[in-house]
C-alpha positions as CSV (number, residue, x, y, z in Angstrom):
1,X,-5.4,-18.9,-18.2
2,X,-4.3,-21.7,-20.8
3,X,-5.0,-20.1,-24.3
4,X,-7.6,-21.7,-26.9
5,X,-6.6,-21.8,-29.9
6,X,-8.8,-24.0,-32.7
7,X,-7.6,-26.5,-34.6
8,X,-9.6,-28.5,-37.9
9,X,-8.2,-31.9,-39.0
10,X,-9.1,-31.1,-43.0
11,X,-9.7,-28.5,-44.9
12,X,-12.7,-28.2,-46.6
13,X,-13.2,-28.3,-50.0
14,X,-13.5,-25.4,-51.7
15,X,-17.0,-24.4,-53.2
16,X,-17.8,-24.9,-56.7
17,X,-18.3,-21.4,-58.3
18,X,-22.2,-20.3,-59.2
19,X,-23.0,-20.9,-63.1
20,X,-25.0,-17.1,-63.7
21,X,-27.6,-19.2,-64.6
22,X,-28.2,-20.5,-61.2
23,X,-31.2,-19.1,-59.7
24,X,-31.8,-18.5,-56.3
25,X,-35.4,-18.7,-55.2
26,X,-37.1,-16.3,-52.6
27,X,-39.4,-17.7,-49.9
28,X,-42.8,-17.4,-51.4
29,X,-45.0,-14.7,-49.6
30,X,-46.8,-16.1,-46.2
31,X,-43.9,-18.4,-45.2
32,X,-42.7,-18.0,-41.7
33,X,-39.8,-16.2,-41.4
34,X,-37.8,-18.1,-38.8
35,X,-35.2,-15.1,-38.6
36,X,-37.8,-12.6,-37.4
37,X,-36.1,-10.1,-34.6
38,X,-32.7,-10.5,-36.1
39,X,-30.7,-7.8,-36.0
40,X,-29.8,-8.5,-39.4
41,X,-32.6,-6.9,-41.1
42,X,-31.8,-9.0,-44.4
43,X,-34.0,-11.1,-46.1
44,X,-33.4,-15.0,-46.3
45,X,-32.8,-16.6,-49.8
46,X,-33.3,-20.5,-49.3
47,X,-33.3,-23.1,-51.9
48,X,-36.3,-25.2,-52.8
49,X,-34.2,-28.1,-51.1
50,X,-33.6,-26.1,-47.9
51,X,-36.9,-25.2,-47.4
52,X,-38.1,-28.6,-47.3
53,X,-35.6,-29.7,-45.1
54,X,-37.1,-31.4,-41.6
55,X,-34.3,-29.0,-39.9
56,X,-36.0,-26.3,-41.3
57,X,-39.6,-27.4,-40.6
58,X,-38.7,-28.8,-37.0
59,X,-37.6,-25.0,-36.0
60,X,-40.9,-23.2,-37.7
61,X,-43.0,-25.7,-35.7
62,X,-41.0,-25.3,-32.3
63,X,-41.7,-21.5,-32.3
64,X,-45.0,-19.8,-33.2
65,X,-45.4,-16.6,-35.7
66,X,-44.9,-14.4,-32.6
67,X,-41.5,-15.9,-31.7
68,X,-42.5,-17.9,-28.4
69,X,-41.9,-21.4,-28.0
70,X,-44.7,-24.1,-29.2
71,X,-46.3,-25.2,-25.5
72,X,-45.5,-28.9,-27.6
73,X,-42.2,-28.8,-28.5
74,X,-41.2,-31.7,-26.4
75,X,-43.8,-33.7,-28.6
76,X,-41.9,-32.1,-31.6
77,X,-38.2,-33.1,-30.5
78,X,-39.5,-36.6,-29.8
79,X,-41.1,-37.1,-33.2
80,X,-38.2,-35.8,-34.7
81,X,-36.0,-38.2,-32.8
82,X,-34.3,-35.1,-30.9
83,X,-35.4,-35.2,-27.8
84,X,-32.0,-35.1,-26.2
85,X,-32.1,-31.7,-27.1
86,X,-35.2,-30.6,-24.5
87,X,-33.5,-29.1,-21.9
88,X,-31.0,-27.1,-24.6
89,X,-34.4,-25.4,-26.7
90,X,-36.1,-24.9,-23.4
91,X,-33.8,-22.4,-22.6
92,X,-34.1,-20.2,-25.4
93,X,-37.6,-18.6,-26.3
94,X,-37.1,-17.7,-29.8
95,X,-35.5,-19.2,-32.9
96,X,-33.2,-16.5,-33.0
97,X,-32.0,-17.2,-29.6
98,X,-31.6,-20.6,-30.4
99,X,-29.4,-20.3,-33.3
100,X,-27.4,-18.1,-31.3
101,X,-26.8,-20.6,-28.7
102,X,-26.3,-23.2,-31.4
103,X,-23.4,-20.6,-32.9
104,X,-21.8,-20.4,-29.8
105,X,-21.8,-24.5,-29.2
106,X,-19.7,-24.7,-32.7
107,X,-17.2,-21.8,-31.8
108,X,-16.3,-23.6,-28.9
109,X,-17.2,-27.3,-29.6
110,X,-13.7,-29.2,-30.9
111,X,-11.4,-26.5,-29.3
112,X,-8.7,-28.1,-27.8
113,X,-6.9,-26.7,-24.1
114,X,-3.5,-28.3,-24.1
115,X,-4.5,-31.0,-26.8
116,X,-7.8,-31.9,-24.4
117,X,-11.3,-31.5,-26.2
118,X,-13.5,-28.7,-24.8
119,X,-16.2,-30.7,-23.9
120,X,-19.9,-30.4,-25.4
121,X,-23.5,-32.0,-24.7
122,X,-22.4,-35.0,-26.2
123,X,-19.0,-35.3,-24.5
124,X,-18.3,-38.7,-22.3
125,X,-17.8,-38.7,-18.5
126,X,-14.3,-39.8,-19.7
127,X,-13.9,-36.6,-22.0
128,X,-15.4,-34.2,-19.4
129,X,-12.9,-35.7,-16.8
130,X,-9.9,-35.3,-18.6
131,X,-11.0,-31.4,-19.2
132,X,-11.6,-30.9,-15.7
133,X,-8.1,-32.2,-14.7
134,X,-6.3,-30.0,-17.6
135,X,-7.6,-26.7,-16.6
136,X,-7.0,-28.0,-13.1
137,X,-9.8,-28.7,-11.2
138,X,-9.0,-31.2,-8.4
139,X,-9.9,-34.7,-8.3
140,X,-12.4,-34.0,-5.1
141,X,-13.9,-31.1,-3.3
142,X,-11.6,-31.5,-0.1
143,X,-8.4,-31.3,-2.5
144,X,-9.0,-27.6,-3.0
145,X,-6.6,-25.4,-0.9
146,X,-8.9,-22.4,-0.2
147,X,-6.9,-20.7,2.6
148,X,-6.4,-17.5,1.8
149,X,-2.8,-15.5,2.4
150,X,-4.4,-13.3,4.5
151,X,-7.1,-13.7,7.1
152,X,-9.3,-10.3,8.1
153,X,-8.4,-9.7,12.0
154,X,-10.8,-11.4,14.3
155,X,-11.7,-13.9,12.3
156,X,-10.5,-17.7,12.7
157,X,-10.3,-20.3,9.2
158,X,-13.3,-22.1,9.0
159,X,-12.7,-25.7,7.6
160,X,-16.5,-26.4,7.4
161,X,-17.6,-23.6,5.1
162,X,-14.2,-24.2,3.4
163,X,-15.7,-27.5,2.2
164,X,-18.7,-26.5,1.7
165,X,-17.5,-24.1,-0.9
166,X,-14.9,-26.9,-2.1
167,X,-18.0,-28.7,-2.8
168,X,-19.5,-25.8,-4.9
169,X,-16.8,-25.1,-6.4
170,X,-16.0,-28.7,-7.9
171,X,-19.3,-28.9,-8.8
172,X,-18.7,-25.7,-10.8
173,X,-15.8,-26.6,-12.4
174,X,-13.5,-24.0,-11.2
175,X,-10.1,-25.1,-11.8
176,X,-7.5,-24.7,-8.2
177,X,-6.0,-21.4,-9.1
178,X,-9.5,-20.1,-9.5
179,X,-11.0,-21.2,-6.7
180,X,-7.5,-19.8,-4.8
181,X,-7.9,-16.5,-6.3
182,X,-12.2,-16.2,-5.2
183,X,-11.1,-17.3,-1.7
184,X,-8.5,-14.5,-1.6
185,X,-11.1,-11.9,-2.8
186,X,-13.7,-12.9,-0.3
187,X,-11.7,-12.7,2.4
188,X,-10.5,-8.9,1.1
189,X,-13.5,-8.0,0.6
190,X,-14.6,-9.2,3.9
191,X,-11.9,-7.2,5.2
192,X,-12.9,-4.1,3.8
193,X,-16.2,-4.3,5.2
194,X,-15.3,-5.3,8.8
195,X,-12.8,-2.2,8.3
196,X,-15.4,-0.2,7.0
197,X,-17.6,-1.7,10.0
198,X,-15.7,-0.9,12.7
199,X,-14.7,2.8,11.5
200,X,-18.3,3.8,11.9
201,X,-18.8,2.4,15.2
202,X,-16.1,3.9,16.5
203,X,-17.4,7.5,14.7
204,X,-20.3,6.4,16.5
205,X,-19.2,6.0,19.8
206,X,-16.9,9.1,19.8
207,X,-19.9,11.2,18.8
208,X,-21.8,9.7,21.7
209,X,-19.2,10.0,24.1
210,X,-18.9,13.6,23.0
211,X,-22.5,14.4,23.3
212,X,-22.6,13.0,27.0
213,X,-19.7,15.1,27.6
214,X,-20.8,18.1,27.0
215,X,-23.8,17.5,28.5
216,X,-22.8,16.4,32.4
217,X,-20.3,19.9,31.3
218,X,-23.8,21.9,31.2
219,X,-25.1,20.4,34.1
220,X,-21.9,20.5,36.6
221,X,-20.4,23.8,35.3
222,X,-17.2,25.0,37.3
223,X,-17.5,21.9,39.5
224,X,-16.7,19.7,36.7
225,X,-13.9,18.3,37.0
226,X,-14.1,17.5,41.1
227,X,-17.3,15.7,40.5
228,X,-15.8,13.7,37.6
229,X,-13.2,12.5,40.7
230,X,-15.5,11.9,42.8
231,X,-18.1,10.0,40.8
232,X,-15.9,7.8,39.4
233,X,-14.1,7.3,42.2
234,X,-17.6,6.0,44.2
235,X,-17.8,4.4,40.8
236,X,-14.6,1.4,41.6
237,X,-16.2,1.7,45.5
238,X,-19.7,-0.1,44.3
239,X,-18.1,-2.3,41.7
240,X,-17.7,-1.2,38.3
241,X,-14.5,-2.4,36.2
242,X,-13.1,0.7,34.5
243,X,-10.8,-1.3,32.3
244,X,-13.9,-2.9,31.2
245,X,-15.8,-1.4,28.3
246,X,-19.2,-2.1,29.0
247,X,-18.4,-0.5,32.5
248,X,-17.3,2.4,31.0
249,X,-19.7,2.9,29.1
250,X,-22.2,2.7,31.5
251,X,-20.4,5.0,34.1
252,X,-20.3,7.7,30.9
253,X,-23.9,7.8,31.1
254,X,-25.2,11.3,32.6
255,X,-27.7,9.7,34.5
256,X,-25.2,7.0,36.6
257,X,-22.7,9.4,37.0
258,X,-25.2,11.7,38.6
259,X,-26.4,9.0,40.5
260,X,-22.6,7.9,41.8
261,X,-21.5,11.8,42.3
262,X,-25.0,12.1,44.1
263,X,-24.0,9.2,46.9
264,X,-20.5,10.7,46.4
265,X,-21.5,13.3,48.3
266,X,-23.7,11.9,51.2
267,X,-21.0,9.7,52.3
268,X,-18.7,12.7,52.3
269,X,-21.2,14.5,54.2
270,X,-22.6,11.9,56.5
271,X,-26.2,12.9,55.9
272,X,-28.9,10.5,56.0
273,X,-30.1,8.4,52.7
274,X,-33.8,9.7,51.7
275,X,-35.8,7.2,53.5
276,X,-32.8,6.2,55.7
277,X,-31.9,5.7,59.5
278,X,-29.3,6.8,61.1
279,X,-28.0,3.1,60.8
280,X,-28.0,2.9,57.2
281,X,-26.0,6.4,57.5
282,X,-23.4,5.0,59.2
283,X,-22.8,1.6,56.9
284,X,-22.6,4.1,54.3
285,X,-19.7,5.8,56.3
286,X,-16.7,5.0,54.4
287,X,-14.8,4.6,57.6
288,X,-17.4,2.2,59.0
289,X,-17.4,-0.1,56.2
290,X,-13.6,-0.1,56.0
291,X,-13.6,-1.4,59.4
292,X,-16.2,-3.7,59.0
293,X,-14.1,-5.4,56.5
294,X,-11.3,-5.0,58.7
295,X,-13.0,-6.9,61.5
296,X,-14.5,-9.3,59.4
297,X,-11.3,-10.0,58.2
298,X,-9.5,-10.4,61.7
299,X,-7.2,-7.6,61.0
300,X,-5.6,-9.5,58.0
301,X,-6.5,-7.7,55.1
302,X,-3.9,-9.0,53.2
303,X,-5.4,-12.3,53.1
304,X,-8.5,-11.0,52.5
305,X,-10.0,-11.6,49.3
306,X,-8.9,-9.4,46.7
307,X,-12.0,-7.8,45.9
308,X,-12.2,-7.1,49.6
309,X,-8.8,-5.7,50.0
310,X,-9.5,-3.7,46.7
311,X,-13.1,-2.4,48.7
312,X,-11.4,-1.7,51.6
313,X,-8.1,0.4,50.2
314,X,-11.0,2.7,48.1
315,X,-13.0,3.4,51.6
316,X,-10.3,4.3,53.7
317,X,-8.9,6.3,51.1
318,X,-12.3,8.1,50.5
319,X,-12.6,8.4,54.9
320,X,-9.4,9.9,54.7
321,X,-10.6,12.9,52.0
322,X,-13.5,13.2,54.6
323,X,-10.8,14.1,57.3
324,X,-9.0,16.6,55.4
């Protein structure tokens, strides 16, 4: 960041010294005291000249005794030929507020960055301009260079919502370096969460996995691991993908695997389907569909389609297990 540092053209004179016959007047009982809710706590000595001042009266008439703002004030501004200032009072709902804000205007106000004017409410497009460019905001929205060193895995650059944030960001006034440095911490921080993400599904799916486990354990007992073979063996026979997740994660279910072990077994044992013939029996021979294929196919099995020739290695594999 470019450091601030104030800077005054003249000095100003010094003050004349107090005669001890100078009086200085209290504000008479009954006169609204614009300072009410200061932290302060000190009582405000004015002069007979400041009190009648139209600064002075223009703030008691903006704000009411209870320290809200007068539901006229716009009325007020205009009369007092202020009413530039409208949208400035309407953000603050007390006097006190207001003179904050108006403290804060002349710490900043006339500060220079690199010998250009901080610029104010009554700063030219020209002055605001020449700010922007020498804290180094680009010229346009698409000049901003938002990519970010490192991308979180998965996730492709965006050159839509990079303008679109280009665009909020010029409107903002964030300088390059800025912008450069928010890009870099939204993208870490989307990291982090995709991380974060991806952690607990995977806690997730091992603790499911687990569960189904030892639950088709229960159920099989001894016979285990021989039914694991054999269900998903029947399981690449009917079609599922095991280098396929969702496949997988299907076949893990108790339920399928029952289901796959269960016709497992009645092609192993060549008894008849519930509801079956003794025609649907034997197209559920593993032999008799291998060589269904194997006619269909002329005998040529290599130039069979591969899911055919994949079909009909699995069956006479499984006929053969029925021989032994």
């Amino acid at each position: 960041m470019t450091e601030t540092t104030a800077t005054t053209d003249t000095a100003a004179p010094a003050a004349a010294p107090a005669s001890e016959s100078t009086a200085t007047n209290t504000a008479p009982t009954g006169t609204p005291d614009i300072f009410s809710g200061s932290s302060g706590g000190e009582s405000v000595q004015t002069s007979p000249e400041a009190s009648a001042s139209p600064e002075s009266g223009i703030i008691n008439r903006l704000y009411t005794s209870e320290g809200g703002l007068s539901e006229n004030y716009t009325d007020l501004l205009k009369e007092a030929g202020m009413e530039n200032l409208t949208n400035t009072v309407a953000k603050y709902k007390s006097a006190d507020g207001l003179l904050k804000g108006a403290a804060n205007l002349v710490n900043f106000a006339g500060k220079k960055v690199e010998g250009v004017i901080v610029p104010n409410e009554g700063s030219s497009p020209e002055e605001i301009a020449e700010y922007k460019k020498a804290i180094g905001v680009p010229e346009t929205p698409t000049a901003y260079d938002l990519r970010p060193e490192n991308m979180p895995e998965g996730m492709d650059w965006d050159d839509q919502l990079a303008g679109d944030w280009g665009n909020v960001f010029h409107e903002a006034g964030v300088s390059q370096e800025q912008a450069q440095r928010l890009s870099q911490a939204y993208s870490d921080i989307t990291n982090k969460q995709l991380e974060q993400a991806n952690e607990k599904l995977q806690a997730n799916s091992n603790a499911e996995m687990a569960e189904q486990q030892a639950q088709i354990q229960k159920e099989w007992g001894a016979n285990y691991a021989n039914n694991v073979k054999a269900a998903v063996d029947m399981a690449e026979v009917v079609g599922f993908d095991l280098d396929n997740q969702a496949d997988m994660a299907a076949v893990r279910n108790p339920k399928v695997l029952n289901l796959l072990l269960a016709k497992s077994q009645s092609m192993q044992e060549g008894t008849l389907p519930r509801g079956g013939d003794p025609a649907s029996s034997m197209a559920n021979n593993p032999k008799a569909q291998a060589d269904k294929i194997y006619i269909k196919n002329h005998g040529k099995i290599h130039m069979a389609p591969p899911e055919e020739q994949k079909a009909y290695n699995e069956l006479r594999r499984m006929a053969n297990q029925q021989q032994r």
